[in-house]
C-alpha positions as CSV (number, residue, x, y, z in Angstrom):
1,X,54.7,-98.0,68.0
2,X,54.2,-94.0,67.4
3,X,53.7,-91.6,65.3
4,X,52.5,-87.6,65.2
5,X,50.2,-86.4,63.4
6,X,47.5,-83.1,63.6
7,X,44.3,-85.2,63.6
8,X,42.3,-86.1,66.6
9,X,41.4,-89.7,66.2
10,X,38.1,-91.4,67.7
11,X,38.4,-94.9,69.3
12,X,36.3,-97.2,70.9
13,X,39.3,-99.6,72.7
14,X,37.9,-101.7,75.3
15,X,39.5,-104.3,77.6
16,X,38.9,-107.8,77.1
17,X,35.8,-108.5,79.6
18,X,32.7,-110.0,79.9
19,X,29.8,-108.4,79.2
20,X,28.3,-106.5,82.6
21,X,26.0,-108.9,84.2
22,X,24.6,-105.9,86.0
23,X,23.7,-102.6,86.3
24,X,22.9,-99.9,88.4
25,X,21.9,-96.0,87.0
26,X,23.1,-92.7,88.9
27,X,23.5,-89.0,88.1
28,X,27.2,-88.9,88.5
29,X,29.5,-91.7,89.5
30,X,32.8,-90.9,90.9
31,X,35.9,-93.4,90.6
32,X,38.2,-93.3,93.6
33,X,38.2,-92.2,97.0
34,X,41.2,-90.3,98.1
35,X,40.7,-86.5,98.9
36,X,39.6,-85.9,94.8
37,X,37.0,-88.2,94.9
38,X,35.3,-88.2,97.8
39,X,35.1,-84.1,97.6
40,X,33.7,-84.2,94.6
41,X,31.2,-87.1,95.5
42,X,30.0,-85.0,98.7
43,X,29.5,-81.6,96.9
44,X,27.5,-83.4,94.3
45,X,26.1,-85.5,96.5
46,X,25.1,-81.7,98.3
47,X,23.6,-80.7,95.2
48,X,21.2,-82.8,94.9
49,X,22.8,-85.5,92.8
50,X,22.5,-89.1,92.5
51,X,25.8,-90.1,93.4
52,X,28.2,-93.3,93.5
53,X,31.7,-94.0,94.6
54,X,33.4,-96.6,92.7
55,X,36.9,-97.4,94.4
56,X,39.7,-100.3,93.9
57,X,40.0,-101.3,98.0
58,X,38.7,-99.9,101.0
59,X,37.1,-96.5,100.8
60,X,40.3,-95.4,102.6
61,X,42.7,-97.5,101.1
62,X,43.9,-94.7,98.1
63,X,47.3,-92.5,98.1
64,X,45.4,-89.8,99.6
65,X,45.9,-91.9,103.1
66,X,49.8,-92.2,102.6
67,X,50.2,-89.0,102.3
68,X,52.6,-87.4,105.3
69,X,53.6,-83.7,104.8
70,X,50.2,-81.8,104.8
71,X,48.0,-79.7,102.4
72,X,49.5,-76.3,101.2
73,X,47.6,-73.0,101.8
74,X,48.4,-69.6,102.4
75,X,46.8,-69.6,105.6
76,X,49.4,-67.9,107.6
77,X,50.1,-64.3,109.0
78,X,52.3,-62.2,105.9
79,X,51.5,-65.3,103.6
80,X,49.4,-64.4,100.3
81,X,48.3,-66.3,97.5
82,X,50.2,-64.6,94.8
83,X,53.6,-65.7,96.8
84,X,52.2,-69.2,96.9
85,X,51.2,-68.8,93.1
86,X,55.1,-67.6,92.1
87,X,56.5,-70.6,94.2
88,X,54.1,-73.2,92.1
89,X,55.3,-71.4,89.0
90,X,59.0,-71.6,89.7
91,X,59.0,-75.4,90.5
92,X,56.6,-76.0,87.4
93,X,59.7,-74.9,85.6
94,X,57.8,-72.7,83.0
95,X,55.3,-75.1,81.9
96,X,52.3,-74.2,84.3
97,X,48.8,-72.9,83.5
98,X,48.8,-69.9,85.0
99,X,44.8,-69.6,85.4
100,X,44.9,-72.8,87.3
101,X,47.6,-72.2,89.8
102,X,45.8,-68.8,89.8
103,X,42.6,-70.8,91.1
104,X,44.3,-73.1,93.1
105,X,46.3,-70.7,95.7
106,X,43.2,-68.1,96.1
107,X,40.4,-70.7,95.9
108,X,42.9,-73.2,98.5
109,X,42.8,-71.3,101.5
110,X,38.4,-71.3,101.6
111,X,38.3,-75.2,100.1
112,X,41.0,-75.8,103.5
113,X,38.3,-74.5,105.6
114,X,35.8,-76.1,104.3
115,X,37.7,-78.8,105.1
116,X,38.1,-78.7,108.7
117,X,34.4,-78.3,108.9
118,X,33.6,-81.3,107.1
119,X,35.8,-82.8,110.4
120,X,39.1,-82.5,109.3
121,X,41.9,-81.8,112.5
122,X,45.2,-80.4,111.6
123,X,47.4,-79.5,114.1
124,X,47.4,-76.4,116.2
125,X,49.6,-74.7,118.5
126,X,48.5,-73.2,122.2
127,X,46.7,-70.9,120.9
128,X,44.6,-72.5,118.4
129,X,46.7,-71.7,115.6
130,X,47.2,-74.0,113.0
131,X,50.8,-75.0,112.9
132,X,52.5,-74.3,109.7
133,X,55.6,-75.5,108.3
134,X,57.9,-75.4,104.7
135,X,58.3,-78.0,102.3
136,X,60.9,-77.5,99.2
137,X,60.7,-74.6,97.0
138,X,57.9,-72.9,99.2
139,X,59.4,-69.6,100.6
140,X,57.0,-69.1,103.6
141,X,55.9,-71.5,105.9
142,X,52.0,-72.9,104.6
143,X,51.9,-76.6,105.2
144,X,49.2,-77.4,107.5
145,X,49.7,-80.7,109.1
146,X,47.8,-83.6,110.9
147,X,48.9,-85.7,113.3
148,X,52.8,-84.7,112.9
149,X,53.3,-86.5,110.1
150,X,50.0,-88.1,109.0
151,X,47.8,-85.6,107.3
152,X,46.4,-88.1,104.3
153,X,45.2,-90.0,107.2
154,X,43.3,-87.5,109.1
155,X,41.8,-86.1,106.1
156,X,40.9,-89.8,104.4
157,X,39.4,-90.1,108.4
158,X,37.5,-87.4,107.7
159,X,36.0,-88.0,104.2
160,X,34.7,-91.1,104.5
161,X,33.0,-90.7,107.9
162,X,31.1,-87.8,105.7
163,X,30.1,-90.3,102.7
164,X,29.1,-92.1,105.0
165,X,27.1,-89.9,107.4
166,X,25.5,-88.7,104.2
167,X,24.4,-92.2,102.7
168,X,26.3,-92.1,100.2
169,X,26.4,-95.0,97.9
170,X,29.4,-96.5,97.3
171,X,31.4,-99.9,95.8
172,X,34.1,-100.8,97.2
173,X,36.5,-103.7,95.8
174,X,36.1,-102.2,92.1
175,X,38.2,-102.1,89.2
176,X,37.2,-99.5,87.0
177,X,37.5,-101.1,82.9
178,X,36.1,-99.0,80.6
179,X,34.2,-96.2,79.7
180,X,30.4,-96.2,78.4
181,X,29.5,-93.9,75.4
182,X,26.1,-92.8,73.9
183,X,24.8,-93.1,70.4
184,X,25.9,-89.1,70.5
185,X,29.9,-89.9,71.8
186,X,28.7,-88.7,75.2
187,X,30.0,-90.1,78.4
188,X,27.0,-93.0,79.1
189,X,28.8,-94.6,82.4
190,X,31.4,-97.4,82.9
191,X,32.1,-101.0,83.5
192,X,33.8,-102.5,86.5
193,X,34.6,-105.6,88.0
194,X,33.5,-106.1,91.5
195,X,34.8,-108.6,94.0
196,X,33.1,-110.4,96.6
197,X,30.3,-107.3,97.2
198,X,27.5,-109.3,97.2
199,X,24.7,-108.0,95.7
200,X,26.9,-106.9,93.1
201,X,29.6,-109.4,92.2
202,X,31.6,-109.6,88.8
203,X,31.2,-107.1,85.9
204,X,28.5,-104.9,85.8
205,X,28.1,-101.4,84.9
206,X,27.0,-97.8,86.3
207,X,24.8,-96.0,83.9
208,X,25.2,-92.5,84.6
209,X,25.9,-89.0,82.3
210,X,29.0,-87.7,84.4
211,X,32.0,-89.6,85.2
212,X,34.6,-88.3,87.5
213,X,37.9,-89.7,87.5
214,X,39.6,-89.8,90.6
215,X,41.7,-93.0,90.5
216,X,45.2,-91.4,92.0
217,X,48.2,-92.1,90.2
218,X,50.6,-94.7,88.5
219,X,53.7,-95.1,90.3
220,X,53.2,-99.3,90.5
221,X,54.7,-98.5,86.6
222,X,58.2,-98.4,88.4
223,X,60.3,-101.2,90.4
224,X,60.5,-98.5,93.2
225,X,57.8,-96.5,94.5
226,X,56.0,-94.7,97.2
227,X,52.7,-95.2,95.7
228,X,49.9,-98.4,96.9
229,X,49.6,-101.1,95.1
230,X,46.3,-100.1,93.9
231,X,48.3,-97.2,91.8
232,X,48.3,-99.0,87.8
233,X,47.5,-96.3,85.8
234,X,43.6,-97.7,85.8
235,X,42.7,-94.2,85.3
236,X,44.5,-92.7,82.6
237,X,44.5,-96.0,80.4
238,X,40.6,-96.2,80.7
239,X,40.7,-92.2,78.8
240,X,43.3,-93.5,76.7
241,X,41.2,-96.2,75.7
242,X,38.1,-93.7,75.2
243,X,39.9,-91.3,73.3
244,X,40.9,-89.1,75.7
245,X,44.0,-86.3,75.2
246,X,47.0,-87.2,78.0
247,X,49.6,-84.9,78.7
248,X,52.8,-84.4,80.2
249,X,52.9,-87.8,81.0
250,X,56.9,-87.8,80.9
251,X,57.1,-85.4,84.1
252,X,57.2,-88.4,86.8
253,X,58.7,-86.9,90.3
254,X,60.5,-89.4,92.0
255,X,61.0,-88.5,95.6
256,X,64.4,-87.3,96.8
257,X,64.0,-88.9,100.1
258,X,62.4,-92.6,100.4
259,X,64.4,-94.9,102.9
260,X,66.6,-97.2,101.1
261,X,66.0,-100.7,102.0
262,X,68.3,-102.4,99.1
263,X,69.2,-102.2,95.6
264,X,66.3,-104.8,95.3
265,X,63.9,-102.9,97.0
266,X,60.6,-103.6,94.7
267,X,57.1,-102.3,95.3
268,X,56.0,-99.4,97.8
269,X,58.5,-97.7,99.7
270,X,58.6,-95.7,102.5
271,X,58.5,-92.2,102.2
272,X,60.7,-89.8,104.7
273,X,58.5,-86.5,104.3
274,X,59.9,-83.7,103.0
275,X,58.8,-81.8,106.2
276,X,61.5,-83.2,108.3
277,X,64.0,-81.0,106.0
278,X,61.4,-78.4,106.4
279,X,62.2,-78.7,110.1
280,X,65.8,-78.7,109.8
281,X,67.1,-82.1,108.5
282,X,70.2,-82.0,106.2
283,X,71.2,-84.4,103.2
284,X,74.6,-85.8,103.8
285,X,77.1,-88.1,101.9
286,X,79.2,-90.8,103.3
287,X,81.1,-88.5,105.1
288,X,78.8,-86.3,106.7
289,X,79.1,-83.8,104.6
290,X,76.4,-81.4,103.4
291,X,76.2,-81.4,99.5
292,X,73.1,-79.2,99.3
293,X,75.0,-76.2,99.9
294,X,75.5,-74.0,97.2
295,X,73.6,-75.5,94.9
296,X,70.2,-73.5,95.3
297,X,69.1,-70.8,97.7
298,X,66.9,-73.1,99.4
299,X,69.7,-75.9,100.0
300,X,67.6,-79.1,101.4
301,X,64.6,-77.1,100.6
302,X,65.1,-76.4,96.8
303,X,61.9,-78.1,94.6
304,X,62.0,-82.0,94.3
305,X,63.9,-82.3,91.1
306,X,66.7,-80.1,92.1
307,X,67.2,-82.0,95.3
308,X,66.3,-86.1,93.1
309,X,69.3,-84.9,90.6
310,X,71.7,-83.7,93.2
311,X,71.4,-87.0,95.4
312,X,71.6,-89.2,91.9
313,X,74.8,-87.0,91.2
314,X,76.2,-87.7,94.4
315,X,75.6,-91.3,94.8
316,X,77.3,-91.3,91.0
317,X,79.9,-89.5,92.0
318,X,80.8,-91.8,95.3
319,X,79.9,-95.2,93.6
320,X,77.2,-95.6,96.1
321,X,73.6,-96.7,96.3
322,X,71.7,-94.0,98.7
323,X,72.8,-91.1,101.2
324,X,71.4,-90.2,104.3
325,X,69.2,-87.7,105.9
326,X,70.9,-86.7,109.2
327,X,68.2,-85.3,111.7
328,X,69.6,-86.5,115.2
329,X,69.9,-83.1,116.3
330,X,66.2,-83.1,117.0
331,X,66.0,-85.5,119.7
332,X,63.7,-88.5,120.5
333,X,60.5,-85.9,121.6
334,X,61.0,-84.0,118.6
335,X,60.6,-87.0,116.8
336,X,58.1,-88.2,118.7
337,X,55.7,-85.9,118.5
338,X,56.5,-84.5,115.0
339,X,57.3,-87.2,113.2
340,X,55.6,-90.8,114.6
341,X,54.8,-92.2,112.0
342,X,58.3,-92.3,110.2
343,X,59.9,-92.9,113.2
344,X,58.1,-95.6,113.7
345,X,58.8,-96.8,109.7
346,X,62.2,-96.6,109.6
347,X,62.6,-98.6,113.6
348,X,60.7,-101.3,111.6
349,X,63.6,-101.8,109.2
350,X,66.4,-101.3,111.9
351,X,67.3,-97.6,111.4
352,X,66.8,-95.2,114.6
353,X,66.6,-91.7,113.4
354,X,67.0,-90.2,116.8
355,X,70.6,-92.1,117.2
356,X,71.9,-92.3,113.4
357,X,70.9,-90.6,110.1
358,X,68.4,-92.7,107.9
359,X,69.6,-93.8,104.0
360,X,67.5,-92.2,100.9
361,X,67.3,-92.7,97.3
362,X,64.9,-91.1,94.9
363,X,62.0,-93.5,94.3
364,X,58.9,-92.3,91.6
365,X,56.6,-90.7,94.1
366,X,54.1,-88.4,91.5
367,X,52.7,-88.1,88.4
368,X,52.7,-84.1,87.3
369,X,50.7,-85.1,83.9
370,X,47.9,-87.2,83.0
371,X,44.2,-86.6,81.4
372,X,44.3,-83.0,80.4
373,X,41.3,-81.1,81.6
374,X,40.8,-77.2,81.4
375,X,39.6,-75.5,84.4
376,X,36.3,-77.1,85.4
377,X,38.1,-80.4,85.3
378,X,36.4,-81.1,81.9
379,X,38.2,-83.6,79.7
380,X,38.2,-84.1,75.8
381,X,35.3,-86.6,76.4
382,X,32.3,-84.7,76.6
383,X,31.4,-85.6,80.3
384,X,34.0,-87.3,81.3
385,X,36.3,-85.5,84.3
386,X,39.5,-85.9,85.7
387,X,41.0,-84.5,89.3
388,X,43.9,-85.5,91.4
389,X,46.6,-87.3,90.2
390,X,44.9,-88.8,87.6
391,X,44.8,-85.3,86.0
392,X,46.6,-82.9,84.2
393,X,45.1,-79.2,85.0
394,X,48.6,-77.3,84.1
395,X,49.4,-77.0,87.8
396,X,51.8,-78.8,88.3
397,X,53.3,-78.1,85.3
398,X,57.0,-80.2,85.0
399,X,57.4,-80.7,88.8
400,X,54.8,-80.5,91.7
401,X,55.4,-77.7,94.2
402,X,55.7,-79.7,97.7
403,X,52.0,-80.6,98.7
404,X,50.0,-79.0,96.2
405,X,48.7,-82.3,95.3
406,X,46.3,-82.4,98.2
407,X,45.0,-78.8,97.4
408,X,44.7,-79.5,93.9
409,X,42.4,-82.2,94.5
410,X,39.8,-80.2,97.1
411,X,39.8,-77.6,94.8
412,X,39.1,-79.1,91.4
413,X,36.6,-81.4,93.0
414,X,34.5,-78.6,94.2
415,X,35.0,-77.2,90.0
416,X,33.8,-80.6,88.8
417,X,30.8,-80.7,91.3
418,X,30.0,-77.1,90.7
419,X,30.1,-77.9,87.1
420,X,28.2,-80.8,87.1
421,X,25.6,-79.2,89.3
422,X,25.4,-76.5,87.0
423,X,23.5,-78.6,84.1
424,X,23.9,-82.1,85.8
425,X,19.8,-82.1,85.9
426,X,19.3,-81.2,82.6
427,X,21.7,-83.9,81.0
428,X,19.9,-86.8,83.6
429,X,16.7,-85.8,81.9
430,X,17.6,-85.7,78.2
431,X,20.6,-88.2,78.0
432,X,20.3,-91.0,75.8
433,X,19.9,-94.6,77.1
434,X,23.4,-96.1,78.1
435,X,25.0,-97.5,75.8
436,X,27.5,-100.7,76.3
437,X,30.9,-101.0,75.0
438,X,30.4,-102.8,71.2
439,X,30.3,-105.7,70.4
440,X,33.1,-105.6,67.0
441,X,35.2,-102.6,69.3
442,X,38.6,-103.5,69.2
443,X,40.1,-104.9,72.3
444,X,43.4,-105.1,74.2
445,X,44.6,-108.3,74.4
446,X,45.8,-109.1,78.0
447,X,48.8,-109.2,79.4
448,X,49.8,-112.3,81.9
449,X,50.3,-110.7,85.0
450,X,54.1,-112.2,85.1
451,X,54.7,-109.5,82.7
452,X,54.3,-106.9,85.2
453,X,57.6,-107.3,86.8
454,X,59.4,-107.0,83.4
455,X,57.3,-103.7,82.4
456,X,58.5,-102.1,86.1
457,X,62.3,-103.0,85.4
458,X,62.3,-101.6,82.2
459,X,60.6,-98.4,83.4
460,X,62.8,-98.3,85.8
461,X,66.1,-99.7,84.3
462,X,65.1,-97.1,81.1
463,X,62.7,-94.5,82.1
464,X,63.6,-93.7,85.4
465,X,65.7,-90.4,87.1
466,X,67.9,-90.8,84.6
467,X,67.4,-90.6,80.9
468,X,68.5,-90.4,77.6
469,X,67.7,-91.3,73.5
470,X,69.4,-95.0,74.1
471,X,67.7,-96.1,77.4
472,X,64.2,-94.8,76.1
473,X,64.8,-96.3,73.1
474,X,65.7,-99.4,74.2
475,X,62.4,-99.1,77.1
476,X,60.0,-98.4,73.8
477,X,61.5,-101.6,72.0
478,X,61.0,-104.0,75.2
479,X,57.2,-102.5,75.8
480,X,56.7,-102.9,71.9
481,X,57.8,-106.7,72.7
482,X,55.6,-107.5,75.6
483,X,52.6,-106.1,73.3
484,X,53.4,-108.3,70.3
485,X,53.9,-111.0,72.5
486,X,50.5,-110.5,73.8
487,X,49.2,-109.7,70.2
488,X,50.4,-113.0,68.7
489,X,49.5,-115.1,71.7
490,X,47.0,-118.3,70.9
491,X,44.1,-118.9,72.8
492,X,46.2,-121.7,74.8
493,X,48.8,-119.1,76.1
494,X,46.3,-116.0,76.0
495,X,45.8,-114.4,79.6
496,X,42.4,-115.1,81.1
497,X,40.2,-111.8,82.1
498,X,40.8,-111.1,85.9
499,X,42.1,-108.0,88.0
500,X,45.4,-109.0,87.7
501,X,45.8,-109.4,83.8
502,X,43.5,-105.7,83.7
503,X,46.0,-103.8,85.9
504,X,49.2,-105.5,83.7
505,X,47.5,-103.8,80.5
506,X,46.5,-101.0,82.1
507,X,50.3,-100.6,83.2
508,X,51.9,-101.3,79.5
509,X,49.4,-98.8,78.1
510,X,50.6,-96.1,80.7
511,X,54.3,-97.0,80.3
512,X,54.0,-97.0,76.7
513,X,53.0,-93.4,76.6
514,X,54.9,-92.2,79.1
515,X,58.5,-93.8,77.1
516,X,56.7,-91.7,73.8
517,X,56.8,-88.6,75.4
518,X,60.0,-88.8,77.3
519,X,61.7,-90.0,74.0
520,X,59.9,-86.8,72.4
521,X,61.0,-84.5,74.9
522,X,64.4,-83.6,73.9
523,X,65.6,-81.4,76.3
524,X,65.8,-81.7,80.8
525,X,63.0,-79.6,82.2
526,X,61.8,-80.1,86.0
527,X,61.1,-83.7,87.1
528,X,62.5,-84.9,83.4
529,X,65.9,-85.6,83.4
530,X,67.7,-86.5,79.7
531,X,71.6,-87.1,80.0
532,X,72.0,-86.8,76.7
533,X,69.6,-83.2,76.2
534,X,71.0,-81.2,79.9
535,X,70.0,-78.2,78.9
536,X,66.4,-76.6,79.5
537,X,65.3,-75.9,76.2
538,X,62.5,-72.5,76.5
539,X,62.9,-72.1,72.4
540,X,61.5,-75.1,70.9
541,X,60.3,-76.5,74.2
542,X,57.9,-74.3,76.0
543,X,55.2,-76.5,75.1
544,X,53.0,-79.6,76.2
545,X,53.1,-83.2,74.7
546,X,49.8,-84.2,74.1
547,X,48.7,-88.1,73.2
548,X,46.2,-90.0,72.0
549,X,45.5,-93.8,71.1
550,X,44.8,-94.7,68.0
551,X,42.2,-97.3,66.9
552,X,45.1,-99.6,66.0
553,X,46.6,-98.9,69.2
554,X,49.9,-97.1,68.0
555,X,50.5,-93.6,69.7
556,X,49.9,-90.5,68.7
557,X,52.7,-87.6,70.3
558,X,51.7,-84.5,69.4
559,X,53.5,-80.6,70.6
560,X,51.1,-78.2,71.8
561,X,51.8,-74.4,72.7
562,X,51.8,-73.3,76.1
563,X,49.0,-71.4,75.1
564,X,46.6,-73.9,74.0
565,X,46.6,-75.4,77.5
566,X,44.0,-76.4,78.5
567,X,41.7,-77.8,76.2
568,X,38.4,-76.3,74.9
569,X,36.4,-79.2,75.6
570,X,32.8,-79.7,74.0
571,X,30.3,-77.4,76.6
572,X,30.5,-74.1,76.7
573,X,32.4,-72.7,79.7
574,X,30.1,-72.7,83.1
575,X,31.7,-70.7,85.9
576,X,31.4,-73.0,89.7
């Protein structure tokens, strides 16, 4: 259920839990651990603050990790920020802040750096260099790269031997519920379930007056995707549930180029980089043929979207289920030392790039939108942040320029930190006492975790590449089901509390918003794709969809103007 209306409403949602058996206080506590979240936990953690990591897994077990292309800078001779900053605006497709890609390309280059002195490699050529390469829609070559083809790795590698070098504290194993708020509406902490830590086992809490999310992204929402398993949404259902604003939730950017391994193909996928067209790889049909050309400048290269629709269209137009990336002209050392890692991923399922070209379908890869923050990584919830995927800081606008998403979280993690450093101290020593979730809030009824399989094929089946009114109609009626279901359930068939029943809700909630806004969105724009609205529409939509959760759990969709973006959140503006 929707509906749009002006009004912001308050809520106080809360999963179905047990009450924390536990509790530990801190300054700032940080959940998630890929680049976002361990940045931020380190420069607060530098600052003098009292500091914990909460994270799902392992401490190294995020997206962050998967992540194969590199980190975007303009690090390299000719290259300037401002060309970086007009390449992120044309794949945003008109819907990017301009003030934050404006303080992501010239702040990027310096957070890189800082970087490789926390212990970061990237590669290098004889001389020392840093090797650069291109990535679609970036007109100069400023992906820096580690270990060929396994940056997220080096730079996970990296972060967490520097939590841990500097003591920081950190849970592993823990799934972030729900946010704590004060008698004054301020951000008091948050409950989480722990398992098997020890000392700390079941629910409990973490008492502290900043909150950073940093939980990564969503993609388990879809049959199909390149994302962990740990990626349900935990992150922006927890704001949802606190009253947080979400945006741009319908711009989901499925990968053009994730090796196909069946029409029946469920959970993560593996991803063929976009750097191996960067290096010279060409999209082919059946036939061989090339069916990039002429239909952008950039060919192979154009931004994600152009290249997801073109391979959809083609597969549509030949009846078939994937085409293929032909790179065999590199050679087995080219591969080799470029590209190891999917070499070695696609000679696990039988395909040898070096000797025949590999099959690719788009698969959801990234979410553009999410908790909408302004440019200290502030959200709605006064002190509650958001960086990373989880966030929406108007970078990305409606499609993520080629690995911006690495550089986007360095640099809002050193915002948050600098922000929370600002007047961190201040807000330890006056905050009032923690308060837990009440008692008579209204809760979420949980989902069995059988449902999850339904809620991904009807994502995917109705809110996937391709859309239109019918199939997100049809999505919103199916995700309305599953909730009544869950609603009307007796205490016989209701789910018991446990992770898995948690991540199903958390996934409804997330898919249930993100079918709203697409459904809203009348019009095709970047990484959102309506069959029955083609046409970009700049007249009546140059502007962001904003939601909230109501205290009965219905939806509120409401249009924003480019120019309210971001938010003016509750403190007055600090500068890091």
């Amino acid at each position: 259920m929707t509906r749009t209306t002006d009004g912001p409403p308050r809520t106080g949602i809360r999963l179905d839990a047990p009450a924390p058996g536990w509790a530990i206080d801190a300054d700032v506590v940080v959940v998630g651990s890929g680049v976002a979240g361990l940045t931020a936990a380190l420069r607060c953690t530098a600052a003098g603050l009292t500091t914990v990591v909460v994270t799902k897994a392992r401490l190294d077990d995020g997206s962050t990790r998967w992540a194969q292309g590199g980190i975007a800078a303009a690090l390299g001779e000719g290259d300037t920020p401002e060309q970086h900053l007009d390449d992120t605006l044309v794949a945003g497709a008109g819907l990017c802040d301009e003030g934050a890609v404006r303080a992501l390309v010239t702040e990027g280059p310096d957070a890189v750096r800082r970087l490789i002195a926390t212990g970061a490699h990237f590669d290098t050529d004889d001389s020392g260099v840093i090797s650069l390469t291109r990535e679609g829609g970036h007109h100069r070559r400023r992906i820096a790269h580690a270990g060929g083809d396994a940056t997220g790795a080096e730079i996970s590698r990296a972060l967490v031997e520097a939590v841990r070098e500097r003591a920081v504290r950190t849970i592993e194993n823990a799934l972030v519920l729900d946010l704590l708020r004060d008698d004054d509406g301020r951000t008091a902490g948050i409950t989480l379930h722990v398992m098997g830590e020890g000392q700390h086992d079941g629910v409990g809490a973490v008492h502290a007056p900043a909150v950073v999310l940093a939980t990564g992204g969503m993609g388990q929402v879809f049959s199909a995707t390149t994302n962990p398993a740990v990626s349900t949404g935990d992150g922006v259902a927890l704001a949802l549930r606190a009253g947080a604003e979400i945006s741009d939730l319908e711009f989901v950017q499925f990968h053009p180029t994730v090796l196909f391994l069946g029409a029946d193909s469920e959970g993560q996928q593996p991803l063929v980089s976009e750097a191996v067209r960067g290096e010279g790889a060409h999209l082919v049909d059946g036939s061989g043929t090339r069916f990039m050309l002429g239909q952008h400048e950039l060919a192979e290269l154009a931004p994600r979207d152009i290249v997801a629709k073109a391979i959809t269209r083609q597969m549509q137009a030949n009846g078939t289920e994937h085409m293929y990336l032909d790179a065999r002209h590199f050679g087995a050392t080219m591969w080799e030392r470029r590209f190891p890692t999917i070499l070695a991923a696609c000679r696990a399922h039988g395909i040898d790039p070096v000797t025949e070209p590999i099959p690719v379908a788009p698969a959801a890869h990234y979410a553009s939108g999410g908790v909408r923050t302004d440019l200290h990584g502030r959200t709605t919830v006064p002190g509650l942040y958001a960086c990373g995927e989880v966030a929406c800081t108007g970078v990305h606008g409606a499609n993520r320029l080629a690995s911006n998403s690495l550089l986007e979280g360095l640099v809002f993690a050193e915002r948050i930190a600098a922000d929370i450093a600002a007047g961190g101290h201040a807000r330890v020593q006056s905050a009032s006492p923690a308060a837990e979730a009440p008692e008579d809030a209204p809760t979420c009824p949980l989902l069995v975790p059988e449902a999850r399989i339904q809620i991904q094929r009807i994502m995917t089946n109705g809110a996937g590449v391709l859309r239109s009114a019918d199939s997100l109609a049809g999505a919103a009626a199916r995700l309305e089901a599953i909730r009544a279901d869950a609603d009307g359930a007796d205490e016989r068939k209701a789910a018991e509390p446990g992770v898995d029943a948690w991540e199903t809700t958390n996934l409804l909630l997330v898919a249930r918003v993100l079918v709203a806004a697409a459904a809203a969105r009348e019009e095709t724009r970047g990484c959102h794709w309506r069959e029955d609205r083609p046409d970009r529409d700049d007249e009546d939509w140059h502007r962001h969809l904003v939601v909230r959760v109501t205290p009965d759990r219905t939806l509120d969709v409401r249009r924003t103007d480019s120019a309210d973006f971001p938010p003016t959140v509750a403190d007055a503006p600090r500068e890091p």
